[in-house]
C-alpha positions as protocol buffer text, in pm:
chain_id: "A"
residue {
  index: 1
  type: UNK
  ca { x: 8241 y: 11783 z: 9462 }
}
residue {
  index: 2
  type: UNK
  ca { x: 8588 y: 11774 z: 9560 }
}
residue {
  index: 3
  type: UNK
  ca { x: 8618 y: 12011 z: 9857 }
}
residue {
  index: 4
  type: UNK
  ca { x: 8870 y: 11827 z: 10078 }
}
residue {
  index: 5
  type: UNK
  ca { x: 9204 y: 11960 z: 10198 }
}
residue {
  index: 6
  type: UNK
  ca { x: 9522 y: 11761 z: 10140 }
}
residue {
  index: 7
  type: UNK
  ca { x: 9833 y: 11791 z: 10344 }
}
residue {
  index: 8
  type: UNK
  ca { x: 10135 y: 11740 z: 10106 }
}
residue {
  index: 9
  type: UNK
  ca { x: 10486 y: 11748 z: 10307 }
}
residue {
  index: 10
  type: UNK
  ca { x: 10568 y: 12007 z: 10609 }
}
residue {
  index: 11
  type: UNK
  ca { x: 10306 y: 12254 z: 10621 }
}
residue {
  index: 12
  type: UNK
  ca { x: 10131 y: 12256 z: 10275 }
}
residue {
  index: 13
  type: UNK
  ca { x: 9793 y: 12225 z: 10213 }
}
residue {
  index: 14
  type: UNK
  ca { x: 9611 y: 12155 z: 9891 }
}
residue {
  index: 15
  type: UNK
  ca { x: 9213 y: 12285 z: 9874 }
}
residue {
  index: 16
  type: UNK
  ca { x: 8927 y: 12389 z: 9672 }
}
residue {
  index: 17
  type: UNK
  ca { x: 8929 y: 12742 z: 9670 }
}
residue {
  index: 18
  type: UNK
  ca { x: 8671 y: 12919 z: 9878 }
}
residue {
  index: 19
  type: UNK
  ca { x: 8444 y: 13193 z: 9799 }
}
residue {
  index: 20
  type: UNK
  ca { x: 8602 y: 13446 z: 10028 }
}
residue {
  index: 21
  type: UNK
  ca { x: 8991 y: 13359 z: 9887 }
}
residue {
  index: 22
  type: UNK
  ca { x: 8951 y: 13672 z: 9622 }
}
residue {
  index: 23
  type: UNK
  ca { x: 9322 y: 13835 z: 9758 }
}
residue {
  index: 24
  type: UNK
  ca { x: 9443 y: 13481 z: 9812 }
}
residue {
  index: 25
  type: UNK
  ca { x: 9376 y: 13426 z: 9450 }
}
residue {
  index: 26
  type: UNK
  ca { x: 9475 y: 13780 z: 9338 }
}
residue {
  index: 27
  type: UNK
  ca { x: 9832 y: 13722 z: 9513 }
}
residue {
  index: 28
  type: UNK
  ca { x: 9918 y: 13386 z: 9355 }
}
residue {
  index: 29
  type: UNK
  ca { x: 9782 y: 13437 z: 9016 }
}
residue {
  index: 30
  type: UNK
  ca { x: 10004 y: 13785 z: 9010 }
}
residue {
  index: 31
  type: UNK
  ca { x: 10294 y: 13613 z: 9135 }
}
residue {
  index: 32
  type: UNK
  ca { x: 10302 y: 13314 z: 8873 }
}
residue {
  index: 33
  type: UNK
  ca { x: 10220 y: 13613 z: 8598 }
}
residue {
  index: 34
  type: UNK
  ca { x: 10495 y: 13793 z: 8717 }
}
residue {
  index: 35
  type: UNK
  ca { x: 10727 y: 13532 z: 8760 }
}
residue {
  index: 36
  type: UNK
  ca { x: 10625 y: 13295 z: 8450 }
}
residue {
  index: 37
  type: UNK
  ca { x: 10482 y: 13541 z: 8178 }
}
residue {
  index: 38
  type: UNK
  ca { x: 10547 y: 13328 z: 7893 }
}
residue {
  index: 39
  type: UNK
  ca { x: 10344 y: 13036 z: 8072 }
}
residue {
  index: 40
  type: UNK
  ca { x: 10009 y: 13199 z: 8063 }
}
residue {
  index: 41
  type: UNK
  ca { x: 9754 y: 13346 z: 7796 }
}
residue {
  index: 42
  type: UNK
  ca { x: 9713 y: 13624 z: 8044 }
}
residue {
  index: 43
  type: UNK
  ca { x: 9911 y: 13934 z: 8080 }
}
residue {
  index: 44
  type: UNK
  ca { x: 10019 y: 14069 z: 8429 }
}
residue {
  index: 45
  type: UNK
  ca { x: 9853 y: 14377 z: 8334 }
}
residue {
  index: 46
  type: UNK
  ca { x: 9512 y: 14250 z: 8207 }
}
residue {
  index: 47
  type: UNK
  ca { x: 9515 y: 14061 z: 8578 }
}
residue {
  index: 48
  type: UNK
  ca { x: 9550 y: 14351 z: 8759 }
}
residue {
  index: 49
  type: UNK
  ca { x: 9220 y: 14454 z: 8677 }
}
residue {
  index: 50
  type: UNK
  ca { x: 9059 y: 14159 z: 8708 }
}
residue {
  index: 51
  type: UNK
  ca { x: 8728 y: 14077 z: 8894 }
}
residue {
  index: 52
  type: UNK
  ca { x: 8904 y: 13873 z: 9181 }
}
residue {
  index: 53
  type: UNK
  ca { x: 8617 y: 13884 z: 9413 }
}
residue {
  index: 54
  type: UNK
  ca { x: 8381 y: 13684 z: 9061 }
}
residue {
  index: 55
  type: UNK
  ca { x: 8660 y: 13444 z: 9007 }
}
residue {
  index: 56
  type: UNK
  ca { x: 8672 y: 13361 z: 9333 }
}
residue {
  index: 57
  type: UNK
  ca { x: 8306 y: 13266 z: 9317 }
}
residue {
  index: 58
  type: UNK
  ca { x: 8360 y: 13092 z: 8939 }
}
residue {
  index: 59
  type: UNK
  ca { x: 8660 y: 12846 z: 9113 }
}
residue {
  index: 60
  type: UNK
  ca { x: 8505 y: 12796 z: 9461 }
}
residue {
  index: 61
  type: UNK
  ca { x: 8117 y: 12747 z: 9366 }
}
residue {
  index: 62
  type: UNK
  ca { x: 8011 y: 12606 z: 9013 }
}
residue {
  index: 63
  type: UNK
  ca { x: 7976 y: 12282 z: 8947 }
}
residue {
  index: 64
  type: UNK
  ca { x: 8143 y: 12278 z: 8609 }
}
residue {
  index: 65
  type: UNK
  ca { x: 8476 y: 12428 z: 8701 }
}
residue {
  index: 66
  type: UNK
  ca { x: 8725 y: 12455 z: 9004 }
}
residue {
  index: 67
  type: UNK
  ca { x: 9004 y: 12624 z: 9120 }
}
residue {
  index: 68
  type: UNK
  ca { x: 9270 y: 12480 z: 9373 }
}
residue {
  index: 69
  type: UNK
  ca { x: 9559 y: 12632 z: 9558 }
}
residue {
  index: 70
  type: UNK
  ca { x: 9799 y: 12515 z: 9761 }
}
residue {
  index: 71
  type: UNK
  ca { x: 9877 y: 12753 z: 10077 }
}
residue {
  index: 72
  type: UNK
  ca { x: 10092 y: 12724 z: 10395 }
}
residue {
  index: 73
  type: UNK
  ca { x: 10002 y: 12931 z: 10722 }
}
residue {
  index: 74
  type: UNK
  ca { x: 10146 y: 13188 z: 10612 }
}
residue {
  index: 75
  type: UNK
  ca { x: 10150 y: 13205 z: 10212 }
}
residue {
  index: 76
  type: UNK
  ca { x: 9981 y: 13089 z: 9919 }
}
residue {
  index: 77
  type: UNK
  ca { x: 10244 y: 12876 z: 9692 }
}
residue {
  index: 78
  type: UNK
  ca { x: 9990 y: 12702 z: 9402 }
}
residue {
  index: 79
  type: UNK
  ca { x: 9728 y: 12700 z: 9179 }
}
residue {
  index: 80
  type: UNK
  ca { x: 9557 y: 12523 z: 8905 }
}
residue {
  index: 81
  type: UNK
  ca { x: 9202 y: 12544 z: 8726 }
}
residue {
  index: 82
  type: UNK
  ca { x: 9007 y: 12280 z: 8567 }
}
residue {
  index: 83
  type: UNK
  ca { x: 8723 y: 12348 z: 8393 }
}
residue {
  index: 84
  type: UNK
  ca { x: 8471 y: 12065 z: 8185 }
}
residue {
  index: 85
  type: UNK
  ca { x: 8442 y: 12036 z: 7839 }
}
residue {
  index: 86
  type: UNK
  ca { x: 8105 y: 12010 z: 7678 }
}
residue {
  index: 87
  type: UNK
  ca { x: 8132 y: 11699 z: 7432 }
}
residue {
  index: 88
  type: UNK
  ca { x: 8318 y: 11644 z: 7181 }
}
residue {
  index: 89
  type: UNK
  ca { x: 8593 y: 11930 z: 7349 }
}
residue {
  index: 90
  type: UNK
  ca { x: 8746 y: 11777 z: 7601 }
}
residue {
  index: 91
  type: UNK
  ca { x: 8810 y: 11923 z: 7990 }
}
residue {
  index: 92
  type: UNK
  ca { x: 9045 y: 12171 z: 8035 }
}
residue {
  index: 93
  type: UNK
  ca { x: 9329 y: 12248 z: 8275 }
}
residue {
  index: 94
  type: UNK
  ca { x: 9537 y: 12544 z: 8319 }
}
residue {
  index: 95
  type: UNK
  ca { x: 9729 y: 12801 z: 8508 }
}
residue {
  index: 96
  type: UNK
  ca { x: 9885 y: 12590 z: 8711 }
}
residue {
  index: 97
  type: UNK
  ca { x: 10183 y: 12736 z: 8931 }
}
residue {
  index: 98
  type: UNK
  ca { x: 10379 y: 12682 z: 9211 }
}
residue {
  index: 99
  type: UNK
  ca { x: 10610 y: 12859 z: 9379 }
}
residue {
  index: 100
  type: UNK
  ca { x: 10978 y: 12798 z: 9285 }
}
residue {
  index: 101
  type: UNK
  ca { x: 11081 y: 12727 z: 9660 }
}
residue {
  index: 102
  type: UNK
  ca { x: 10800 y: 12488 z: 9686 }
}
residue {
  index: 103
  type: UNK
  ca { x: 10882 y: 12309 z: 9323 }
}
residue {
  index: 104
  type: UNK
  ca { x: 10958 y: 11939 z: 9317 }
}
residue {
  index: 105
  type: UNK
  ca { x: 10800 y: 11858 z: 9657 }
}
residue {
  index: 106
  type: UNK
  ca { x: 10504 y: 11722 z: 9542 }
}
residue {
  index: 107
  type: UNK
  ca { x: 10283 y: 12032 z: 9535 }
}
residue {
  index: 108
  type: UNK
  ca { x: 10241 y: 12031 z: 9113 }
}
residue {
  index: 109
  type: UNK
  ca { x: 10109 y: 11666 z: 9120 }
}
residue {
  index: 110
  type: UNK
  ca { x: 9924 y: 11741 z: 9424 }
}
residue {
  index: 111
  type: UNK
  ca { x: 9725 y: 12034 z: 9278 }
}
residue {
  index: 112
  type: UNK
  ca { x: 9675 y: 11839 z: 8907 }
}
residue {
  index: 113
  type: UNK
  ca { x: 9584 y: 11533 z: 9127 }
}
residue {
  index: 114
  type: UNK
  ca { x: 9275 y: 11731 z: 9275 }
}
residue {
  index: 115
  type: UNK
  ca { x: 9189 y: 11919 z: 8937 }
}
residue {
  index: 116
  type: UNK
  ca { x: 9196 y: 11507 z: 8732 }
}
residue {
  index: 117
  type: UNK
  ca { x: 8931 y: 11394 z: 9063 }
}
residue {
  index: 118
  type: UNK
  ca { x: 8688 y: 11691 z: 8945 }
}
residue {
  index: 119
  type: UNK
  ca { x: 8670 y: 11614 z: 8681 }
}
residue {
  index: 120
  type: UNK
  ca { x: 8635 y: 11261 z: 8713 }
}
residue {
  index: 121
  type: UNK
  ca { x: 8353 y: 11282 z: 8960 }
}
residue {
  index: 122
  type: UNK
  ca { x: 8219 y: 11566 z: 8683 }
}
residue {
  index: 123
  type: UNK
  ca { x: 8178 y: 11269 z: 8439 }
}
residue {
  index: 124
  type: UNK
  ca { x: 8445 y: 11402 z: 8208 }
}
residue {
  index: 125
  type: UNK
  ca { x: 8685 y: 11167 z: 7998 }
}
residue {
  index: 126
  type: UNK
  ca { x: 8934 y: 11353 z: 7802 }
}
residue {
  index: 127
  type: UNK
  ca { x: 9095 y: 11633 z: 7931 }
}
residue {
  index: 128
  type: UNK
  ca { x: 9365 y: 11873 z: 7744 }
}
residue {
  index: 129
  type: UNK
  ca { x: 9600 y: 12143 z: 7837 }
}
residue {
  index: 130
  type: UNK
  ca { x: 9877 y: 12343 z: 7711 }
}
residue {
  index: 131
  type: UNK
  ca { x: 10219 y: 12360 z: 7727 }
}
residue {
  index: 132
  type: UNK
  ca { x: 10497 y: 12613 z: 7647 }
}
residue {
  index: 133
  type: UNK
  ca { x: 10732 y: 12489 z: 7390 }
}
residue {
  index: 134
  type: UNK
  ca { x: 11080 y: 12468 z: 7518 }
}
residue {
  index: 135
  type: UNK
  ca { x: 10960 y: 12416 z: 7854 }
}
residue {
  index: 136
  type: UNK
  ca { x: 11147 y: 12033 z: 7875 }
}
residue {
  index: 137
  type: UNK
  ca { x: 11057 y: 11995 z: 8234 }
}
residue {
  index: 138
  type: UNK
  ca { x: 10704 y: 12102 z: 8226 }
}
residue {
  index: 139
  type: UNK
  ca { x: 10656 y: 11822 z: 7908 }
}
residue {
  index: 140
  type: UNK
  ca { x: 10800 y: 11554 z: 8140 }
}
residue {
  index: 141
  type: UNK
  ca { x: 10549 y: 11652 z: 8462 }
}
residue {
  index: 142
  type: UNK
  ca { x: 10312 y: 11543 z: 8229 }
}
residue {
  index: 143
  type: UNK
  ca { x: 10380 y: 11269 z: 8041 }
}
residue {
  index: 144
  type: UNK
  ca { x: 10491 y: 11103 z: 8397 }
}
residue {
  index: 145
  type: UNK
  ca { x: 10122 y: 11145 z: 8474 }
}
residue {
  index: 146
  type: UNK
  ca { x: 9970 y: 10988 z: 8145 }
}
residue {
  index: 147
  type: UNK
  ca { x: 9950 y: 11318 z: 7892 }
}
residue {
  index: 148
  type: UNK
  ca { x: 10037 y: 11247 z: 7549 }
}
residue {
  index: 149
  type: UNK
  ca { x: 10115 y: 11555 z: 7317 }
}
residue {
  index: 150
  type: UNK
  ca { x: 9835 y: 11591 z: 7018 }
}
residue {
  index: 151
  type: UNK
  ca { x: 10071 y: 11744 z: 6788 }
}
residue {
  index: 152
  type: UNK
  ca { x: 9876 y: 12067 z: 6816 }
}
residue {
  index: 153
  type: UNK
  ca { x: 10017 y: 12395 z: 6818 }
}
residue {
  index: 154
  type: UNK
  ca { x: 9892 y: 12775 z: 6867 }
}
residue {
  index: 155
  type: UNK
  ca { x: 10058 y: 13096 z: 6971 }
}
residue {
  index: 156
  type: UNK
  ca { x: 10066 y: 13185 z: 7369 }
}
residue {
  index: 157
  type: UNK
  ca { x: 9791 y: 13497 z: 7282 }
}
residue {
  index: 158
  type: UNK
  ca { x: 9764 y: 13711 z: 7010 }
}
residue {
  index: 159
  type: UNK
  ca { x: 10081 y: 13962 z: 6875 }
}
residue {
  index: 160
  type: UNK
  ca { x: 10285 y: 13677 z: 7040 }
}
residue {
  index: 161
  type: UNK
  ca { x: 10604 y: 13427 z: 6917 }
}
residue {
  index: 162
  type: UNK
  ca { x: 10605 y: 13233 z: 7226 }
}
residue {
  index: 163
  type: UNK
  ca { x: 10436 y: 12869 z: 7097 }
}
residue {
  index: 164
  type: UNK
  ca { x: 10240 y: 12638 z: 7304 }
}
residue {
  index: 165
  type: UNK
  ca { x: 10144 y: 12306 z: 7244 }
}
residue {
  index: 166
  type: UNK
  ca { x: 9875 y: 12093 z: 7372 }
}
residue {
  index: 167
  type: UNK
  ca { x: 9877 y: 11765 z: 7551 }
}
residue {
  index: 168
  type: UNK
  ca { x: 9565 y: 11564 z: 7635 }
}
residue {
  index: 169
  type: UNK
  ca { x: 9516 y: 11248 z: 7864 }
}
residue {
  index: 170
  type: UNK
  ca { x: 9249 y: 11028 z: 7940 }
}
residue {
  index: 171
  type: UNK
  ca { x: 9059 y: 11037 z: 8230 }
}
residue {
  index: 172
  type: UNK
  ca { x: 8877 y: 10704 z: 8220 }
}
């Protein structure tokens, strides 16, 4: 599937994750939980005991799922997931992040550019993600690349006030 690396301006590249990346993933996912906790279903503290070394393995070697990052030489500063849908539900994309000294160079379109090829050459056509409300700029990242909002809306997890709302897009 999609494996190649992408350079996107100075020294960041854009790849599949890799079997082996289990700290690499570990340090980005903490760092967007830590920085962005209202973006994600998942808590800083439930990650810290995560399995990094079997979600390396999920993202880097099944065929119905993938994980990207985005790294320099020297640090990792993106991620997103994309996962298929079984029909009707559609694809799914999420936990995307990128480091705020590497936002607005290209790296966010970059990463959901590789995540919308998957799936693509997965055979998927429909593909929806979340969004949380209030987050203006987030909205407009994807509507620029063809997501229309569903009018659906859940909580961020359980206990919490924090809405989220989903956006979908075709990927025909």
């Amino acid at each position: 599937m999609v494996t190649g690396e992408l350079k996107v301006g100075g020294d960041v590249v854009v790849r599949r994750l890799r079997s082996e990346d289990a700290e690499l993933l570990r340090t980005i996912r903490l760092a967007a939980l830590e920085e962005s906790p209202d973006a994600f279903g998942e808590t800083l503290e439930g990650a810290r005991t995560a399995d990094w070394s079997a979600r390396a393995v999920d993202g880097a070697k099944f065929a119905d799922r993938a994980v990207f990052v985005a790294v320099t030489p020297v640090q990792p500063v993106g991620m997103v997931f994309v996962k298929c849908g079984s029909p009707p539900e559609p694809a799914f994309l999420g936990g995307i992040w990128v480091s705020p000294g590497f936002r607005r160079r290209g790296v966010g379109h970059s990463l959901v550019q590789h995540g919308l090829n998957f799936l693509r050459l997965a055979g998927q056509t429909e593909l929806s993600l979340w969004v949380t409300r209030g987050h203006q700029g987030v909205f407009a990242f994807y509507r620029a690349l063809g997501f229309r909002d569903t009018g659906v809306s859940s909580t961020l997890r359980p206990g919490s006030d924090v809405l989220i709302d989903e956006l979908r897009c075709s990927l025909r």
